[in-house]
N, C-alpha and C positions, 0 to 999 in steps of 0.2 A: 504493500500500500504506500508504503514512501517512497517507491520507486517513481510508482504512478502518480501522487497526488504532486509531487516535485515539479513536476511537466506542468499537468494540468493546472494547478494551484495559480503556478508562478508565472505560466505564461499567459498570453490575450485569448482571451475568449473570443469563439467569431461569430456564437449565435445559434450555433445551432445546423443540422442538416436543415437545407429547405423541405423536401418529403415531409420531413416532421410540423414543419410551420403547415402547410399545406392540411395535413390531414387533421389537427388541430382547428383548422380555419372553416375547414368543409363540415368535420365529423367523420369522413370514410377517407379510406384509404385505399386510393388510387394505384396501383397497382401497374410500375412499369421497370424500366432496367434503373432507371436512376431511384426509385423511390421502394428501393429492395424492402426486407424487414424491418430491419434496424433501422432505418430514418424514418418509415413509413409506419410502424406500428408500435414498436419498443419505445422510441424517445418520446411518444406524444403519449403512451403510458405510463411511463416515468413521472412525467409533468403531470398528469392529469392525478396520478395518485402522490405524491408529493406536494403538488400545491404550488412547485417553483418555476423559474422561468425558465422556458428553453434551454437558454445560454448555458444559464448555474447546473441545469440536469446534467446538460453532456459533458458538463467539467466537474461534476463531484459524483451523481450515480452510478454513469457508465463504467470508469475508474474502479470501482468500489468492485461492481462485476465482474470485471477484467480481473482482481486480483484475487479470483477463486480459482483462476485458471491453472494455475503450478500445482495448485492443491489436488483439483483433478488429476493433472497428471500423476502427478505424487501417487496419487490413491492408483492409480492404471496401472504404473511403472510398480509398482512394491507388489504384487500380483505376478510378475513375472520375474521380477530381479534379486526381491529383497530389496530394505529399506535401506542399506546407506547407496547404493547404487542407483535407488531411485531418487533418494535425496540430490543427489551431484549431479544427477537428468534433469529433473525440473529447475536445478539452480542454472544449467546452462541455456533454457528456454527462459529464465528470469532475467538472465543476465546480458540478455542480446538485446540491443539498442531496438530495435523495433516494439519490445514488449512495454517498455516505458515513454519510447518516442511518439512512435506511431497510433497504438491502444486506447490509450486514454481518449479522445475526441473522438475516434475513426470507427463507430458503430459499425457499419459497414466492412470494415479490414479486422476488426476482433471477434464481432459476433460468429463468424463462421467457422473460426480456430475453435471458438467456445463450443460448439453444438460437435465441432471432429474430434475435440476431447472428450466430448461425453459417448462419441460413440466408443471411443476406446476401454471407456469407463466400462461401459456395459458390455463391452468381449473380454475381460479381463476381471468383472466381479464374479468371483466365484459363488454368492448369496442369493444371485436373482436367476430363476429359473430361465427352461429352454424358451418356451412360451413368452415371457414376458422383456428377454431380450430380445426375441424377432419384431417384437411390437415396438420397444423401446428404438431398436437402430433403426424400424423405418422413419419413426416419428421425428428423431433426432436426423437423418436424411432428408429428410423433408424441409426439416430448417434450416439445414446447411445449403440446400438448392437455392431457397428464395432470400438469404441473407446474402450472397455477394456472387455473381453468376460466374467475374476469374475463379471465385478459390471452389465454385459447382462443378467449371470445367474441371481443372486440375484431380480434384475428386473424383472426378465420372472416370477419369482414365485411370487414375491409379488406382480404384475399385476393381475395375475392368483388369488390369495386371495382377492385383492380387488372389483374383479369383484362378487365374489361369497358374500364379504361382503355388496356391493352393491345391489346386488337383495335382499339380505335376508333383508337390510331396506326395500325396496321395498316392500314384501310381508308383509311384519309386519306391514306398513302403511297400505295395503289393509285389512290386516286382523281385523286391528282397536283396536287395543289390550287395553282394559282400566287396569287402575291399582290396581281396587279393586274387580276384579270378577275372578274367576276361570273357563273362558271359553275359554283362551289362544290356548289352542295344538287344540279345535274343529275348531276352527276359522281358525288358519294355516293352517288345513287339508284340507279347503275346499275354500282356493284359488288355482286359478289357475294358476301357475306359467309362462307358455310359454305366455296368458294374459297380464301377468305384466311384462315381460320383455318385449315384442312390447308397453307396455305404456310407460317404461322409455324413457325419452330424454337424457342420457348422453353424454355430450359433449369431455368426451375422454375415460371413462370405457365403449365404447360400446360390444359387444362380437365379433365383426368383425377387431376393435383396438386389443384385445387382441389374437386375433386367429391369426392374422396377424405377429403381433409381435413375439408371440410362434417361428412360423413358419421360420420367417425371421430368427433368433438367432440361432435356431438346424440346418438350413441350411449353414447359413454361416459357421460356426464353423467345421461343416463339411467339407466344401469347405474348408476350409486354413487350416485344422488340418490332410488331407488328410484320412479325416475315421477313426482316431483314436479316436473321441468322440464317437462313437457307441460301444469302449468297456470299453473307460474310464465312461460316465456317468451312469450306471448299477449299477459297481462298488459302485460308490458314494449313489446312493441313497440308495442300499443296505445297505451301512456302515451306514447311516441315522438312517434308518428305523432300525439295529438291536440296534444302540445304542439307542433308542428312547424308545424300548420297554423292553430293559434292565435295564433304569433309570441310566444311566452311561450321568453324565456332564461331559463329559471328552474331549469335543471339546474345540475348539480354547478362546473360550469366557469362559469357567470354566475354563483353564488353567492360562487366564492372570486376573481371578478375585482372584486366589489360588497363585500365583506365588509371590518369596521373591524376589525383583530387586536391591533389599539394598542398597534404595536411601529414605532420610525420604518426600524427594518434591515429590517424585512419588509416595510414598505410600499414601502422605496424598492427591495429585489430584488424584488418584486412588478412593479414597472414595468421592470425591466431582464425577467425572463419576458413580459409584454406587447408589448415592445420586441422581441425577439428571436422570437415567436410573428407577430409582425407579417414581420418580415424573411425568413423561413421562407416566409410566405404570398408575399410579394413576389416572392422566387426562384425558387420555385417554379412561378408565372403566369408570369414573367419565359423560364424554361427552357421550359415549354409552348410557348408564343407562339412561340419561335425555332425550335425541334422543330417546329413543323407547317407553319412559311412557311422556316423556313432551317435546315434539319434539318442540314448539314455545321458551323451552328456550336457545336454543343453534343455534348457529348464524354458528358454523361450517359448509362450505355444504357438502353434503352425499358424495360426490365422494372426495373430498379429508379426508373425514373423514374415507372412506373406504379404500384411498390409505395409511393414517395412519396406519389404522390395517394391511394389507398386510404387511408393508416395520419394521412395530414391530413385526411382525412373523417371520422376517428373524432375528434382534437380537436375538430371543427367539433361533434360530434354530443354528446358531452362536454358545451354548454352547455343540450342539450333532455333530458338523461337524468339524473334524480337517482339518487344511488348510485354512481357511478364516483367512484374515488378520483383527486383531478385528479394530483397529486405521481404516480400510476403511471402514470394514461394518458399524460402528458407523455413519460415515459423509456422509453416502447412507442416512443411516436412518434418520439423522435428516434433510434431507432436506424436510420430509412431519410430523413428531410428534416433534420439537424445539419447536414448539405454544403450547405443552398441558404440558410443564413443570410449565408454572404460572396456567394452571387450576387447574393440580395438586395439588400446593400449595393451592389455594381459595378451592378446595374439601377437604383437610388435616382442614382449617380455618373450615368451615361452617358443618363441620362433627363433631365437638369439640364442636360446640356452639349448634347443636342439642342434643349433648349426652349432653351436663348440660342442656339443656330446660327440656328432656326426665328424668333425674333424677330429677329435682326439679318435675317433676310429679308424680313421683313416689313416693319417701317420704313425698308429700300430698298427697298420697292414691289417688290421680287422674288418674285410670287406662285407663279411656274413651281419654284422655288427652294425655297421654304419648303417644297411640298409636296416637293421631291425630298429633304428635310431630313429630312421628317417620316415618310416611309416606306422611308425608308434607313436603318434606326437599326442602329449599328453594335455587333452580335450577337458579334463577334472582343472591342471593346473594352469589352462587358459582359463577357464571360464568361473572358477571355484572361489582361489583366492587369490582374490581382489585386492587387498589394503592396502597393497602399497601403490598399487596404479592409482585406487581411489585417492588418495594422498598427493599424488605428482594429478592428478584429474582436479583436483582442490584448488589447487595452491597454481593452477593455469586460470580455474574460474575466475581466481580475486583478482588476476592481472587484469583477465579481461575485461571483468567489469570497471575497473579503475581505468582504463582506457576508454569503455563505451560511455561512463559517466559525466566526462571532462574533470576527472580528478590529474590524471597525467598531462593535460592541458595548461589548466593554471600552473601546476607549479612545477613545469618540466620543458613542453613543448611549447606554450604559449600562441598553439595556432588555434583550428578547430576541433571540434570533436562529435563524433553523431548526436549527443546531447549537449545542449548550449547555452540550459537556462542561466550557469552561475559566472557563463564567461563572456554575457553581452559586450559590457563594457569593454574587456581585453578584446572583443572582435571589432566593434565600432573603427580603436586606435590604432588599430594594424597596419600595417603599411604594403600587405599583399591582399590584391583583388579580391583572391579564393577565399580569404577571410573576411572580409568583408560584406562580402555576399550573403554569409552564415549570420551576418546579424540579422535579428527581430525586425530592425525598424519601424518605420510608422505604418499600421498593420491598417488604422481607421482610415488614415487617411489614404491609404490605396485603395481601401472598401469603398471609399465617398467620391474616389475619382471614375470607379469604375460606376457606381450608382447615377452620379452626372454624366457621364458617356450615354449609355442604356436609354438614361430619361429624355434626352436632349437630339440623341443621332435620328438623321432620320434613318430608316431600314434598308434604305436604298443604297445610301452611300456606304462607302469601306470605313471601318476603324482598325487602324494598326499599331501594335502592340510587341514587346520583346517575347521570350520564352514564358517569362514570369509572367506576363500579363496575362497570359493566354492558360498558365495554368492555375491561377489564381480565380478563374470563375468557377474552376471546379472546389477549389480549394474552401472557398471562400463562397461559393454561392447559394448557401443558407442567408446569412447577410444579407447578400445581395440581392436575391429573390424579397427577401421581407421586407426592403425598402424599394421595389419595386412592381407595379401592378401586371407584372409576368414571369416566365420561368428564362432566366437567361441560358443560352448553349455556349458551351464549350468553343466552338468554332468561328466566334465573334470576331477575331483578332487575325487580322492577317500579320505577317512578320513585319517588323521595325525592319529590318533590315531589306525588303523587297521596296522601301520607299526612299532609299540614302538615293536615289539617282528623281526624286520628286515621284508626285500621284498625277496621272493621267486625269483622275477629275476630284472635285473639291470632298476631302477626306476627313477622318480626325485620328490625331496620331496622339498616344496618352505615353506622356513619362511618368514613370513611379518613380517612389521613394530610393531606391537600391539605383537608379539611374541618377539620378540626381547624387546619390552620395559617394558614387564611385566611377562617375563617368565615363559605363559601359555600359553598353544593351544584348543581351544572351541572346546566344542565335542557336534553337534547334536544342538546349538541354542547361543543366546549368553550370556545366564543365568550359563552354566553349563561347568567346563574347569580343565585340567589336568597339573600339573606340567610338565615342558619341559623337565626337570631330564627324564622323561619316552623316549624320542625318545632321549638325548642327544647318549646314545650308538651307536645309529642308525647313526647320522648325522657323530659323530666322527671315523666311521669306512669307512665313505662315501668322495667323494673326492668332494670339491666346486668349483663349474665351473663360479658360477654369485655371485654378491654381489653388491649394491648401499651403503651400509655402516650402512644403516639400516635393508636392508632385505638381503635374503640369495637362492640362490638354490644347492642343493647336489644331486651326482649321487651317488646311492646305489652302493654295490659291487657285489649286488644280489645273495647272499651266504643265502643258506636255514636256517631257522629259528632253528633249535635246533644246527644245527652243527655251527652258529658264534655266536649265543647268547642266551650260555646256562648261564643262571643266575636265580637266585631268583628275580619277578618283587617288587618293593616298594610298602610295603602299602598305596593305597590311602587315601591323604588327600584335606581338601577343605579349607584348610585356607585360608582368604582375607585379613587379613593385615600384610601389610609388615614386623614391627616389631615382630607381632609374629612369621613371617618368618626367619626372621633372628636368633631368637632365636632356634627355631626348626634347622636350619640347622649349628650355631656352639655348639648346644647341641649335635648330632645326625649324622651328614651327614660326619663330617672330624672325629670327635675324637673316632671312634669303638663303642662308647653305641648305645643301641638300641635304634633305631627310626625310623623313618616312610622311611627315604632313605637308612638304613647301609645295607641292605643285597645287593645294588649296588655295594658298594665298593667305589674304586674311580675312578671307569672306563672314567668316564666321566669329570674330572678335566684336565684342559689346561692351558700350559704353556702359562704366559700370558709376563714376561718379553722378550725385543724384544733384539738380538744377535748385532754386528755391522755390518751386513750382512745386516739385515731386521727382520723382529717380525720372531719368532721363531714359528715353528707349529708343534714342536714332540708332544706326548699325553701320560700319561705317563700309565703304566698299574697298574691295581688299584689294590688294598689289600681287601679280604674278610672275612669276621670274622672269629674265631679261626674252622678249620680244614671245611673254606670251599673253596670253587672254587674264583682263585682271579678273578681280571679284567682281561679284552683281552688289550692289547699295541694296539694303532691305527697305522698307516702307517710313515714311517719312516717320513727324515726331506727332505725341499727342497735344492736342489742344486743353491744356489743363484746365481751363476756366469753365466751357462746357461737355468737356467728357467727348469731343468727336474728333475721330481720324480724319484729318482731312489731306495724307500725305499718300503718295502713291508709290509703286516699286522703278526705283530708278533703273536706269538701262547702264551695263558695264561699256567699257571702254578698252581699248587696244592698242598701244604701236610697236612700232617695230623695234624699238631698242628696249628701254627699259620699261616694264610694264607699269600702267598707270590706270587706277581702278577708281571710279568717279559716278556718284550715284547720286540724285535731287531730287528731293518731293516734289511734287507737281502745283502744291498748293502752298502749306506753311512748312512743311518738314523741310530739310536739308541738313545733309551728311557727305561731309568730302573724303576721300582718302587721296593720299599721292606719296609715290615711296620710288627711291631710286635702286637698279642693281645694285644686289648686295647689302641691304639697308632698308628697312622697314620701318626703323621707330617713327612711326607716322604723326602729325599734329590732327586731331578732328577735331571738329567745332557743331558744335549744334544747337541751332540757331530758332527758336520760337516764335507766334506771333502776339504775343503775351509776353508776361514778365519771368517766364522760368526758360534762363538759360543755363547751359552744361557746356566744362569742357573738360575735357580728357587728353594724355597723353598715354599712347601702349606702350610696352617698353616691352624687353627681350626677355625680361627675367617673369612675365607673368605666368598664375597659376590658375588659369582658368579651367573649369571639369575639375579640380582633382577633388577628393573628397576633403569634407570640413572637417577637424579634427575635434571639433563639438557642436556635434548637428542639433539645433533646435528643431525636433519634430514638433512641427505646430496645427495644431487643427483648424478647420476653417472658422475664424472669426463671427459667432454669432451675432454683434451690432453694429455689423460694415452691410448685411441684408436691404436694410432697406435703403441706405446711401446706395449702394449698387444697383437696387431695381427702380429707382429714381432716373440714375444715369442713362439705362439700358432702356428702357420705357422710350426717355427724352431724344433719345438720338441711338435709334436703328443701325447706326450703319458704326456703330461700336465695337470692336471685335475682340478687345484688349483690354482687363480691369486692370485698377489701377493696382501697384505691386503690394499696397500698404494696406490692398482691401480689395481679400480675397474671396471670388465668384461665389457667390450660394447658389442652391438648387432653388431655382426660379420655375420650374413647370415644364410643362416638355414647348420644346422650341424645336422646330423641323428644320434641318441645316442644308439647305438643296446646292 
């Protein structure tokens, strides 16, 4: 529980699954792929019998539920293993970052683990009859189907495997197989297999449970997916099956055993999961092997032993399937193979002490010996006793968890760690990107930016978005839904980065919080990200409509892509620390030498000193290297006295020698640049038709993008509302609040 309640306690609540608000709101429970069990029935009965609100249920009740879960196992695992072996089982499903990370909020990602440990429960209580375990694991079946329909799939097949692993003990017991003759495949041949499946007694692998199950899962899914799994799953198995037979790991699980996270706590529990994923496998073969030549020394029984191998075919299968979440499949899996990580180790022990018996035989010429060494391996002292593996199995648990917790963080590595509550602050001040990323930040205020998109866009037009933005509606879209009068999708956000070269028609493009503090936008995951240098042209040509002071929306001018922004794009680079950032950009980016941003210019540079008017927002037009095309001038300045733009987007300029970049409002705004080869510290002037003027000088050493080193996350200003809808009211053709008085949500506005 203080695993859990650590997470959820300490971190932001986000409200809630939507499903949950929903069925709450109606009284029935709609019934689709996103609005599974657990958001759709459990949390709105949680609320409804507690009295509390959404938010509070899914950060204090679910938590509380989730932390019966070891217990369960506990009770599964000492049924098979004995208690201290099941003890150091459940501690390594307690101890893995998902159980505490993920768990606590994620109805949907725990509820299904919960209902696959109870089916273990009930193959593994020796107290509850034949009869009322068949009843139990269909029922418990049944809620694992419609609580999360990946971890249904993933079930439906390793079901499917253990059932076929199950008879094939089966026949092998009938066929008698001894371990020192060569009459195995005759033997096999000539059982009868429909025979021995009417002998078995399984108490929950029977082929009526599994057919059953099959059936129930492709149907449902059906039913709430409206027919679109009849052309999605084909798809998938196909992609299976080619990469399978191509030898391509290039699925989800080779990705994150190969991936650099440039964090040293994660690389190094990264290898204790590899380590332990290994051990598993070891055991596992190790337990097979004695089951089928010396079946009296292994205490495992056949049907969870088969449901092992099933649910360890699905990690195997994890590395040829892109899409599976590995962190889930993992804590699928170890709810039936946790127990064979200590055999593994006793098999690693007792495999070590027969190769020295078997070599002391050999170098006394004792060949009758060795071999009696080598196929005598003792199956009592693999799998019997344990204490001392349990011991070195212990004393691996406390590392790990001291690595998954962020204890080795704080006071060792100082980077991230898969849990992050206690080390916000050391993330915020980091000075590498990957870290950075890892912080909380302003969680509301990306909730409120995405809520003003939604209310405000019209449906017709694009809104584009980084990685985060786009995962953030699932994340977040309980929130989101609640303060919105519809269900928002997933696929709202086209890439930030599909718009660095401008939008073909008038758009809106949202920076978050994590943008703003680190001055990069993730493209395609959250490993892999591009300077903001790339869209700034974009944004700075673009008029801002919203702002919380951390985050940002702009509306494109929707000017086709060669005719406003014809430029040379910057070379990409992947820098992650800061200081070499900074270095790169007053070597490179302000003074003309070549670098990774000069062929910009300095299209993208902003007057940052503020007029006695208000902050000043000309932009000035940039300089491009000798005899090339300058920057384009952004839109004139505002009119501070009535709130109206009345500047327009200047036109760039070109000659043949030194480049010279010159942009002029049309009306009151005006923004000069001019900069000679090799020399950029440019002089701007910006000039009003009122009394607020600004002048700025840029220099070489500026630190524009990089992050603040103490971000004030601020929320949008509740008594700047009606000064704003004053402004916006009075003068329509407004596009940009002012910086000191930040947009409220004004009603839906159609943005054509």
């Amino acid at each position: 529980m203080a695993l859990l309640y650590h997470n959820s306690l300490f971190g932001s609540s986000i409200g809630g699954p939507s499903g949950a608000a929903q069925t709450l709101e109606t009284g029935v429970w709609s019934a689709s792929e996103e609005s599974v069990l657990p958001n759709g029935v459990l949390f709105p009965a949680y609320t409804i019998l507690t009295g509390l609100r959404l938010g509070i249920t899914s950060s204090t009740v679910n938590p509380l539920l989730v932390s019966f879960l070891p217990v369960i196992l506990f009770e599964g695992y000492r049924e098979q293993v004995g208690d201290r072996a099941a003890f150091s089982s459940a501690c390594l499903f307690m101890f893995s970052f998902p159980f505490y990370v993920l768990y606590p909020s994620a109805g949907r990602v725990a509820t299904p683990v919960f209902f696959l440990a109870l089916e273990g429960l009930v193959l593994s209580d020796s107290h509850i009859d034949l009869l009322r375990k068949r009843i139990l694991g269909v029922l418990f079946g049944m809620g694992l189907a419609v609580s999360h329909y990946g971890t249904a799939y993933v079930a439906m097949v390793a079901f499917g495997t253990a059932f076929v692993t199950y008879l094939l003990l089966g026949v092998i017991d009938k066929a008698r197989i001894p371990l020192s003759r060569g009459t195995a495949l005759k033997r096999l041949r000539s059982v009868n297999v429909r025979a021995t499946v009417r002998e078995l007694t399984p108490r929950l692998l029977s082929p009526w449970f599994v057919t059953f199950y099959v059936a129930f899962v492709v149907e449902w899914y059906f039913y709430t997916s409206g027919g679109d799994k009849f052309a999605i799953l084909p798809r998938k198995v196909l992609s299976v099956v080619n990469r399978f037979f191509e030898a391509s790991a290039s699925g989800t699980a080779g990705s994150a055993v190969s991936k650099e996270y440039g964090s040293t706590s994660v690389a190094i529990s990264r290898q204790f999961y590899i380590l332990i994923g290994a051990l598993m496998g070891i055991g596992l073969a190790a337990t097979m092997v004695a089951r089928v030549f010396r079946k009296d020394t292994v205490d495992v029984d056949d049907e969870f032993l088969a449901l092992a191998v099933g649910f360890m075919s699905m990690l195997g299968a994890s590395f040829f399937v892109v899409g599976f979440n590995v962190a889930r499949i993992m804590m699928i899996v170890f709810t039936f193979t946790a127990v064979f990580v200590v055999y593994g180790l006793g098999s690693i022990v007792e495999a070590v002490l027969t190769t020295r018996r078997v070599l002391r035989r050999v170098v006394a010429r004792d060949g009758r010996g060795a071999i009696g060494d080598l196929l005598g391996v003792d199956f009592e002292r693999a799998f019997g006793g344990l204490r001392t593996e349990l011991t070195a199995v212990s004393v691996v648990l406390c590392v790990f968890l001291l690595l998954n917790a962020g204890f080795v963080t704080v006071f060792f590595t100082h980077d991230y760690a898969p849990s992050n509550i206690v080390t916000q602050d050391t993330l915020e001040k980091s000075e590498q990107v990957q870290v950075q990323l890892k912080a909380r930040g302003c969680v509301n205020c990306d909730i409120e930016s995405h809520v003003w998109l939604f209310s405000h866009r019209n449906r017709s037009s694009h809104a584009y978005g980084d990685f985060m933005a786009w995962a953030q509606v699932d994340f977040y879209r309980g929130s989101i839904a609640g303060r919105l009068s519809y269900y928002p999708k997933k696929v709202t956000y086209r890439s930030m980065w599909a718009a660095t070269n401008g939008t073909d028609t008038k758009s809106l493009l949202l920076v978050l919080d994590h943008n703003t503090d680190t001055g990069v936008m993730l493209i395609e995951s959250k490993y892999y990200w591009k300077d903001m240098a790339y869209i700034e042209p974009v944004t700075n040509r673009s008029h801002r409509v919203y702002t919380t002071g951390e985050t940002a929306i702009y509306r494109s001018t929707g000017r086709a892509t060669k005719r406003a922004f014809d430029f040379e794009r910057p070379v990409p680079t992947n820098v992650t620390n800061v200081t070499e950032y900074k270095r790169l950009a007053a070597g490179s980016e302000f003074d003309g030498d070549d670098g990774p941003f000069d062929d910009i210019g300095e299209a993208s540079e902003r007057i940052r000193d503020p007029g006695l008017g208000g902050p000043a927002s000309d932009e000035i037009g940039g300089d491009g290297p000798a005899g090339g095309p300058g920057g384009y001038g952004a839109a004139g300045s505002d009119n501070r006295t009535d709130g109206n733009r009345t500047g327009e987007v200047g036109a760039g300029n070109a000659t043949d020698g030194p480049g010279a970049g010159n942009a002029t409002g049309v009306t009151a705004g005006d923004a000069n640049g001019s900069g000679t080869d090799g020399n950029v510290s440019t002089a701007i002037n910006s000039t009003e038709t009122t009394t607020a003027t600004a002048d700025a000088t840029t220099s070489a050493d500026s630190d524009r993008r990089l992050p603040r080193e103490d971000s004030d996350r601020r929320l949008p200003r509740e008594d700047s509302a009606t000064d704003f809808a004053e402004a916006f009211v009075a003068s329509p053709t407004r596009r940009t609040p002012r910086a000191d008085h930040p947009a409220p949500s004004l009603g839906r506005v159609s943005i054509s």
